[in-house]
DRENDO-1510 file (C-alpha; in Angstrom, 1 decimal, always signed):
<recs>
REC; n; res; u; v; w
REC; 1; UNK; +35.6; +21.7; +18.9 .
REC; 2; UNK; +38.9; +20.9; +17.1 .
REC; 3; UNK; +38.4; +21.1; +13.1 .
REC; 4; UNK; +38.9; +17.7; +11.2 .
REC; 5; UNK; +42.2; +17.3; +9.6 .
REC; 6; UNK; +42.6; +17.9; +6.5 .
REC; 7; UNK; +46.0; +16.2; +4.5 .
REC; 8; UNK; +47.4; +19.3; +2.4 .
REC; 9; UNK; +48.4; +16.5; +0.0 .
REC; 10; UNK; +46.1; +13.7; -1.5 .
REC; 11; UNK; +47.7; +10.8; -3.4 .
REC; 12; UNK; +45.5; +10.0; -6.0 .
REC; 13; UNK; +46.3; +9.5; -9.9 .
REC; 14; UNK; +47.6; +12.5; -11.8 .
REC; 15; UNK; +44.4; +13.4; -14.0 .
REC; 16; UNK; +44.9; +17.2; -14.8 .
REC; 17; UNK; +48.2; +19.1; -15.4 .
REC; 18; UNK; +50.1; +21.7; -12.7 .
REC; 19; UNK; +51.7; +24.6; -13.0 .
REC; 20; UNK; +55.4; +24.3; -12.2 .
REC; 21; UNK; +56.4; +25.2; -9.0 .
REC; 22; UNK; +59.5; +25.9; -7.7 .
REC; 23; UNK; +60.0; +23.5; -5.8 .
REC; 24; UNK; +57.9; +21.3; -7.6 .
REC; 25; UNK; +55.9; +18.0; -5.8 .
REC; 26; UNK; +56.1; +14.1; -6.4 .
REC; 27; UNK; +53.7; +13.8; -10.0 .
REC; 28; UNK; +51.7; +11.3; -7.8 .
REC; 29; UNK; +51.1; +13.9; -5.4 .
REC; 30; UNK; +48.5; +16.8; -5.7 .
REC; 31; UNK; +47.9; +19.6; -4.3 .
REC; 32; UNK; +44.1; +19.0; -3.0 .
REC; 33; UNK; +43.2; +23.2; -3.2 .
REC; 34; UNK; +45.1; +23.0; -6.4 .
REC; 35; UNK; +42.7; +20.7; -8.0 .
REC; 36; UNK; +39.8; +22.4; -6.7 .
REC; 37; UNK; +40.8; +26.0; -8.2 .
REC; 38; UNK; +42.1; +24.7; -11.8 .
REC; 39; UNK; +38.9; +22.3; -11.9 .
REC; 40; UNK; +35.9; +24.2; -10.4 .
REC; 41; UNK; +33.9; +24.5; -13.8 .
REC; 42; UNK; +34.8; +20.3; -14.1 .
REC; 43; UNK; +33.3; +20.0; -10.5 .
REC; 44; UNK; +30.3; +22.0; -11.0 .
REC; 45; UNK; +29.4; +20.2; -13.7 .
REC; 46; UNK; +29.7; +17.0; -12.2 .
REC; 47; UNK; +27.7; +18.4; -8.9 .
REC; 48; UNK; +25.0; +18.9; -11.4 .
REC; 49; UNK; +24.9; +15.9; -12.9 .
REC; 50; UNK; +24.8; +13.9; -10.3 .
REC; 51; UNK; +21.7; +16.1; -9.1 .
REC; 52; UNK; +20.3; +15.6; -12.0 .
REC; 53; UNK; +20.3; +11.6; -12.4 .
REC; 54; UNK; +18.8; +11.9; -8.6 .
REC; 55; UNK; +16.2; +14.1; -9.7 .
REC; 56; UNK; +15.0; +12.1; -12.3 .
REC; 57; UNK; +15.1; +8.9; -9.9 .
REC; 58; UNK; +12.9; +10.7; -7.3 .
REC; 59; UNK; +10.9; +12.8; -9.6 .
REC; 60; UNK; +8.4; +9.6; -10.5 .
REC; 61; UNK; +7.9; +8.9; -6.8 .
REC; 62; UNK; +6.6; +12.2; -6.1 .
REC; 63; UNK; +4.2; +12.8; -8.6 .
REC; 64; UNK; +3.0; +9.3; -8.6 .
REC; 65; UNK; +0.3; +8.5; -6.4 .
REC; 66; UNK; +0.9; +6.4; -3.3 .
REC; 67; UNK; -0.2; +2.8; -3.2 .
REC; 68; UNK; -2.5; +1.7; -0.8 .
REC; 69; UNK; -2.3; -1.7; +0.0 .
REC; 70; UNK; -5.8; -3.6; -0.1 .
REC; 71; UNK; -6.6; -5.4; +3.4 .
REC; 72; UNK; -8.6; -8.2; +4.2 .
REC; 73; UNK; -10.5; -6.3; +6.0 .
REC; 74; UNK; -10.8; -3.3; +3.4 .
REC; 75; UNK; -12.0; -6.1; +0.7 .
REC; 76; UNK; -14.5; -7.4; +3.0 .
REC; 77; UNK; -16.0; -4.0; +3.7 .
REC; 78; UNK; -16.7; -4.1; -0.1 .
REC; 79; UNK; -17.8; -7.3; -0.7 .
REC; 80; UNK; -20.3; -6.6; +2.1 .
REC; 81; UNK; -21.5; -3.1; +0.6 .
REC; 82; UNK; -21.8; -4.6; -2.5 .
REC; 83; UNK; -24.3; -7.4; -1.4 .
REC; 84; UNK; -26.8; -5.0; -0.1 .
REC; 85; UNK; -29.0; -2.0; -1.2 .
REC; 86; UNK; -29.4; -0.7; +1.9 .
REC; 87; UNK; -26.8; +1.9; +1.7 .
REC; 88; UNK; -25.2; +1.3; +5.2 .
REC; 89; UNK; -23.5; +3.6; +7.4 .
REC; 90; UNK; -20.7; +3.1; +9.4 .
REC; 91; UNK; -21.8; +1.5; +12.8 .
REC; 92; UNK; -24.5; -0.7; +10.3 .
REC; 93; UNK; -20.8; -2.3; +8.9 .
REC; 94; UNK; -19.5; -2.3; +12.0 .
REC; 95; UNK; -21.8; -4.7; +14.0 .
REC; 96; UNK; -21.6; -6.7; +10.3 .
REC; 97; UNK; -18.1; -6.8; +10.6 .
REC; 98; UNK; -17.2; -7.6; +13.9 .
REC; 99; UNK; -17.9; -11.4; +14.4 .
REC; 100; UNK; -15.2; -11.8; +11.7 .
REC; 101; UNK; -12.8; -9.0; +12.8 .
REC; 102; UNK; -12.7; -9.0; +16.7 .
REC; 103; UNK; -9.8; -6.6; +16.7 .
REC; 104; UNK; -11.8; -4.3; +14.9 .
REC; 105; UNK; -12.9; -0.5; +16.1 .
REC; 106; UNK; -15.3; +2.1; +14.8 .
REC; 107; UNK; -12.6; +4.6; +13.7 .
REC; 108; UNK; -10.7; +1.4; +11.2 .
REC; 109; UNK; -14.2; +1.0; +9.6 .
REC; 110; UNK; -14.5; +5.2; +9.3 .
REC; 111; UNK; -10.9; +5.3; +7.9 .
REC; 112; UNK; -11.3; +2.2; +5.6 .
REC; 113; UNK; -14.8; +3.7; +3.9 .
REC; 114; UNK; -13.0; +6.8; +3.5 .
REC; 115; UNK; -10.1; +5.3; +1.7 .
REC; 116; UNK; -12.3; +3.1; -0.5 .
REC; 117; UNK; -14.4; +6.8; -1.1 .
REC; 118; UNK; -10.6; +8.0; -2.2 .
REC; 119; UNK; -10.0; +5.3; -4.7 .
REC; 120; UNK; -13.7; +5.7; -6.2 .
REC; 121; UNK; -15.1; +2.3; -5.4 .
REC; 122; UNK; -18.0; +3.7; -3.4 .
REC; 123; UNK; -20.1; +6.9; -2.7 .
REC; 124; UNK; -20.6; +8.9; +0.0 .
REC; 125; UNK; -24.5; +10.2; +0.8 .
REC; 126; UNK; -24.9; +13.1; +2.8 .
REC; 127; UNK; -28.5; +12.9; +2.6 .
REC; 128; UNK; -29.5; +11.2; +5.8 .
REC; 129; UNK; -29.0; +13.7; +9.0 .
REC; 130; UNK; -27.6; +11.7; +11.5 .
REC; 131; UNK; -25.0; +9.4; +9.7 .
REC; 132; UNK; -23.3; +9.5; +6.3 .
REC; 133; UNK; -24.7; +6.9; +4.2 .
REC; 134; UNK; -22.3; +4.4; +1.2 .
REC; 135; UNK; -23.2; +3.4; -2.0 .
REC; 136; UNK; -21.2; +1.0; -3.4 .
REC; 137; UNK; -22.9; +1.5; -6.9 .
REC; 138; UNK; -20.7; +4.2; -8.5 .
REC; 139; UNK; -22.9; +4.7; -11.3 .
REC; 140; UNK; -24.5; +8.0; -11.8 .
REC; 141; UNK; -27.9; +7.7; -10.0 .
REC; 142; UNK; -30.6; +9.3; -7.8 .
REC; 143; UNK; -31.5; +8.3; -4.2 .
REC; 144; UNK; -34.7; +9.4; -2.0 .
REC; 145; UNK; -34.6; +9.4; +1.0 .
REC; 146; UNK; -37.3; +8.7; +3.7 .
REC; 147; UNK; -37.9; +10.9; +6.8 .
REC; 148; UNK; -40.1; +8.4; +8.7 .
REC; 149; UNK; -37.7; +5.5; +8.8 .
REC; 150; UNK; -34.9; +7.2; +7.7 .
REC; 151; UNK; -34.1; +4.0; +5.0 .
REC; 152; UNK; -32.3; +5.3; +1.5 .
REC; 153; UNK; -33.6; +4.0; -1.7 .
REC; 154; UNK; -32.2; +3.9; -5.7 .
REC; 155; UNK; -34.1; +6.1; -7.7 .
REC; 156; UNK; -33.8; +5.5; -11.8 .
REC; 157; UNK; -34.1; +9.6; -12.6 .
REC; 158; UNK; -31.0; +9.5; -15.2 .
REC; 159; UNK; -33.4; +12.3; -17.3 .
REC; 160; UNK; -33.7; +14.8; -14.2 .
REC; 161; UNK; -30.2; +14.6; -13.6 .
REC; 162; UNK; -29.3; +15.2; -17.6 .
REC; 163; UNK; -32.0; +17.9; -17.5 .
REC; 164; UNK; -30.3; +19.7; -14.6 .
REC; 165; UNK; -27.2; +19.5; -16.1 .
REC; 166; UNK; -28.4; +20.9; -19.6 .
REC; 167; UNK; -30.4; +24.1; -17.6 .
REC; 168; UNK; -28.1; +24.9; -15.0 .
REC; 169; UNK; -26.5; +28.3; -15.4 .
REC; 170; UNK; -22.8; +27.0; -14.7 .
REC; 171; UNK; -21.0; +30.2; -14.1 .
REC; 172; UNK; -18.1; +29.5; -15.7 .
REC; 173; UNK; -17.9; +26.1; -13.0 .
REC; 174; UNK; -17.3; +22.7; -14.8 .
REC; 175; UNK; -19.8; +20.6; -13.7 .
REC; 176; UNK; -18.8; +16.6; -13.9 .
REC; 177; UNK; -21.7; +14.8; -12.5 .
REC; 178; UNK; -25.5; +15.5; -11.0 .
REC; 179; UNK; -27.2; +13.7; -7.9 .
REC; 180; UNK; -30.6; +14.3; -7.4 .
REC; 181; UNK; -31.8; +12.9; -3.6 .
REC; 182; UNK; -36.1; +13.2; -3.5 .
REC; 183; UNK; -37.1; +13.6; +0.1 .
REC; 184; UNK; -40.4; +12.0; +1.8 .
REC; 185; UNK; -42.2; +9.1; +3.2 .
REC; 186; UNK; -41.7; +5.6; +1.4 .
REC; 187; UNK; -44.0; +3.2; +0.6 .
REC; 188; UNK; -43.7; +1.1; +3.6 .
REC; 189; UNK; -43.8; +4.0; +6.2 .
REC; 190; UNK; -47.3; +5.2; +4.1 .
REC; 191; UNK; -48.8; +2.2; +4.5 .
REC; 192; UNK; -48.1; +1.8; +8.0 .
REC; 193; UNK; -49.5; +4.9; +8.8 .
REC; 194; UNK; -52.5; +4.5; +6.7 .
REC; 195; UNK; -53.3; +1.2; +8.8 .
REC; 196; UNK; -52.5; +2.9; +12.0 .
REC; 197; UNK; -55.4; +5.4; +11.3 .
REC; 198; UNK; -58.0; +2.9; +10.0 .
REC; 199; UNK; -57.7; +1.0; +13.2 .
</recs>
């Protein structure tokens, strides 16, 4: 592969001064390699200044945090969490969902919950053993969870969780927040059974 060409000789404005040669050039003409030896500090300095400015322009992209545009469908998910205590799971917003989304699949509703998870708008439960459970109350709070009917209820135990937080032997760990989940039959499930043995 031939090399590019290269002109010897670059017509450009006289800017720095040349030795005199014996057979010396036009003024208006320079010697390209000539420029480059007598003004290597000029061009390094240059070099790094223009790296410089870029750095500074890319610098803010990087560390800040990418925007996440807020769909339709993203909002609605919230708006719908938000309206029940039920703490859903995914397939329970799924089959909420799709009458109004058609296009919709089970893997947009997993990736949208985990998104809204990311910006802090809802909770994750791992209590349940089958399907993660949401909680679109951030606040800090206890759940229990029942084993019969395997429903999730708010539980006000704001003194437990400040107790275990007081006691805890932290091991050098900083600890930010405490969630307590109780574990048992609810109310509705007892009663049930209760009737079902009287009868």
């Amino acid at each position: 592969m031939r090399a590019p060409f290269v002109p010897y000789y670059i017509k450009i404005p006289l800017i720095v001064t040349v030795k005199k040669q014996k057979n010396p050039i036009p003024h208006d003409y320079l010697d390209i390699r000539t420029i480059l030896l007598t003004n290597m500090h000029i061009c390094a300095i240059l070099l790094i200044t223009i790296i410089n400015k870029i750095a500074e322009r890319v610098k803010p992209l990087i560390d800040s945090p990418k925007q996440i545009r807020n769909t339709k469908q993203r909002r609605h998910m919230h708006e719908l969490m938000q309206s029940t205590d039920a703490h859903p799971n995914a397939l329970w917003l799924y089959e909420q969902m799709k009458p109004h989304f058609p296009n919709l699949s089970l893997s947009t509703v997993y990736r949208n919950l985990g998104i809204l998870e990311q910006q802090g708008l809802i909770q994750r439960l791992t209590c349940c053993p089958s399907f993660d459970r949401y909680d679109a109350d951030i606040t800090d709070h206890s759940h229990f969870h029942c084993r019969e009917c395997n429903g999730v209820i708010d539980i006000d135990a704001e003194d437990i969780e400040k107790y275990a937080l007081a006691r805890v032997d932290r091991g050098g760990h900083t600890f930010e927040r405490c969630s307590v989940t109780f574990s048992g039959v609810c109310n509705l499930c007892a009663k049930s059974t209760n009737e079902l043995k009287t009868n």
